[in-house]
N, C-alpha and C positions, 0 to 999 in steps of 0.2 A: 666498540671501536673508540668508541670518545673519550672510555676509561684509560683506554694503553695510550691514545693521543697525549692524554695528560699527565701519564706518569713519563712518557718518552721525552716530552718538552722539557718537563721538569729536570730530567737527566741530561739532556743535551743544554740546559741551559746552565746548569752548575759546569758540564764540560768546556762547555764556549766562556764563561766567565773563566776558566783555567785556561786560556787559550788553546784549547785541545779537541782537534776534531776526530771526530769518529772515521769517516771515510766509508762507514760501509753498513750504512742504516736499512737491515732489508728485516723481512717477517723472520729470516734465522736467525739475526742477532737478536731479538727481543725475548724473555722468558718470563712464562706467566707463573708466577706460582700464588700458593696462598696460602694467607697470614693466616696467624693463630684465631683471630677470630674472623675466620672463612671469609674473609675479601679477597679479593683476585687482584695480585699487582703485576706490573710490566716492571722490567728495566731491562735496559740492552746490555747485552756481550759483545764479545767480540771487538774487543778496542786494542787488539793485537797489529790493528793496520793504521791507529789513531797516528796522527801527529800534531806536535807542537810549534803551535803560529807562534813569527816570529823568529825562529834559526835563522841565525846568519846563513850559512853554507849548510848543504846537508853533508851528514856524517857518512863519509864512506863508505862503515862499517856497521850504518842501518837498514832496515830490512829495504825501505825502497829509497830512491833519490830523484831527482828533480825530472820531471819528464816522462817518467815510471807512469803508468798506467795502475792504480789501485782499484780494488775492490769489484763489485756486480755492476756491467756496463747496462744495466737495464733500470738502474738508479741514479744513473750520471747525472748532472743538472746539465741544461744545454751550454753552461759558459764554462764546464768541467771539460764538458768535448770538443767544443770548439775551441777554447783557449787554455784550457790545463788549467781553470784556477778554483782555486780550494781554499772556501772560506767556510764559516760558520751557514749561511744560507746555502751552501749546496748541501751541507748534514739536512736542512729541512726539506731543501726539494725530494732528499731518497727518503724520507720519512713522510713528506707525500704520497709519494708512487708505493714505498707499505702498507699505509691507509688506504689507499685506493685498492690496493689488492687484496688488503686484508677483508673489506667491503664486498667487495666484485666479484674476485673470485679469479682475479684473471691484473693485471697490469692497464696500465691508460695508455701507454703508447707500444703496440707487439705488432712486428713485422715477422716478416718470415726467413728475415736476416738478418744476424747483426748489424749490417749496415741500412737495413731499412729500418732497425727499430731505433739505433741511434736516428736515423734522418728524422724519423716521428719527433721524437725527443726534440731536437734542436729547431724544428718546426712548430714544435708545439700542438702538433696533433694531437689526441686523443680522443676516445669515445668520452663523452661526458658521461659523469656517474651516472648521473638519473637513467640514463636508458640500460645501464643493467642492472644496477638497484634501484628501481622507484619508490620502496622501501624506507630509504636512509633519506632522513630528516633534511631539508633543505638547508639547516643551519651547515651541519655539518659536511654537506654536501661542497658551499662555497667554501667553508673551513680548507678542504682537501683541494679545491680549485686553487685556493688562494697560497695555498704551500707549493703548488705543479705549476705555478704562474712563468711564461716563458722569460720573459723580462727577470728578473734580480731583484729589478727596484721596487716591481710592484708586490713582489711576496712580502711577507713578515719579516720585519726588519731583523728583528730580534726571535728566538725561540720564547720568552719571557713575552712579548706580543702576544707571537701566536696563542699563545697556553691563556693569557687573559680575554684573548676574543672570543676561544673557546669554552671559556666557563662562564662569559656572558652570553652566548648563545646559548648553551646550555640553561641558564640559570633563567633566560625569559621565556625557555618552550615549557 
């Protein structure tokens, strides 16, 4: 997981430096393939629902407009649902909730309806990792905490953050 964490940053972070967010970072937009010399890379699809921060007025005559509901509501970040807003750190919060599922096996905040699993979400419920992977390294563990962080302020400012916390983690186990 820590390898697609850091090719995913990597890509979300070239996109956020193009002012351009994904909208819809789940395990189906991510595709592993591998290189010529058999390493496994990630990078996401599906930028069919991205948008471009910054538009004055949305365009009519694009796919969604201002208020629109986009993409997997089981990825929202709690300030996507409560306030409609779409910045660069709600791409990382659903790129959270991928690593957490992609780990798990299962999502950190699942109700038994969409409106309990949003309330989870904006609550900030979750099972914490460790109790369904005990498994997965405690670095990485905070890693994925710290992307699902309910708050805004206190996730990863940047996707270029995360990605360097992550290879320093990495790089002292």
């Amino acid at each position: 997981c820590q390898k697609i964490a850091l090719h995913m940053l990597s890509a979300l972070e070239v996109a956020h430096e193009a002012n351009v967010l994904h909208r819809d970072v789940t395990p189906e937009a991510i595709v592993l393939e591998e290189r010529p010399d058999g390493r496994l890379h990630a990078r996401p699809t599906g930028f069919g629902l991205d948008k471009h921060l910054g538009d004055a007025a949305d365009d009519p005559t694009a796919i969604t407009m201002t208020g629109q509901g986009v993409g997997n509501p089981a990825y929202k970040a709690p300030e996507t649902i409560l306030q409609g807003v779409l910045a660069p750190r709600t791409d990382r919060y659903a790129l959270g909730v991928t690593l957490y599922e992609l780990a798990a096996g299962r999502r950190p905040n699942e109700g038994d309806s969409l409106s309990a699993m949003l309330a989870a979400h904006v609550r900030g419920e979750m099972t914490p990792l460790e109790e369904v992977r005990f498994d997965v390294s405690a670095e990485f563990r905070r890693f994925v905490h710290g992307l699902l962080a309910r708050d805004p302020l206190t996730r990863f400012q940047s996707a270029e953050e995360a990605r360097e916390a992550l290879e320093r983690d990495a790089a002292s186990s």
